[in-house]
N, C-alpha and C positions, 0 to 999 in steps of 0.2 A: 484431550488432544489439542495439539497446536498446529500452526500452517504459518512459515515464517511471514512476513513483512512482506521479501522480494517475490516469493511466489504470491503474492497476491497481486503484488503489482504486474509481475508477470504476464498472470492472466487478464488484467486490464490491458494492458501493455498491447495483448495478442487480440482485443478486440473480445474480449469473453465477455457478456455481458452479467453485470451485478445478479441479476435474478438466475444465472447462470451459475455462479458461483456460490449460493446460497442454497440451492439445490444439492451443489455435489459436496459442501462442508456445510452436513446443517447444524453443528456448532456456534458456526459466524452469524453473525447477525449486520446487519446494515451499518451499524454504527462503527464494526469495528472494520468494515472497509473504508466508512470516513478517517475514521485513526490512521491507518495503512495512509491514505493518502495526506493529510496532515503529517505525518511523520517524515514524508519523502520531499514533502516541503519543506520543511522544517530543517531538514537534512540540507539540502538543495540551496538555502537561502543560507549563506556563511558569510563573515567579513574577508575579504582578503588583506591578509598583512603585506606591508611593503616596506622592507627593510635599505636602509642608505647606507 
């Protein structure tokens, strides 16, 4: 089973709390909500080009 990236963030998002969410996907494991949110960082943090 998988549970994308954004619905995980989602339910952070909406105030779901971790132990919440680990409960209702007990696949996930804590580590892979730090992933989820490393990944949105990671995402989030881009160079901007600026072309002349």
């Amino acid at each position: 089973m998988r549970i994308r990236v954004k619905d995980v963030l989602d339910l952070l998002a909406a105030g779901v709390p971790e132990a919440e969410i680990l409960a209702d996907y007990p696949y996930l494991e804590s580590e892979d909500i730090s992933a989820c949110l490393n990944y949105a960082a990671a995402e989030a943090d881009h160079p901007v080009l600026v072309t002349r």
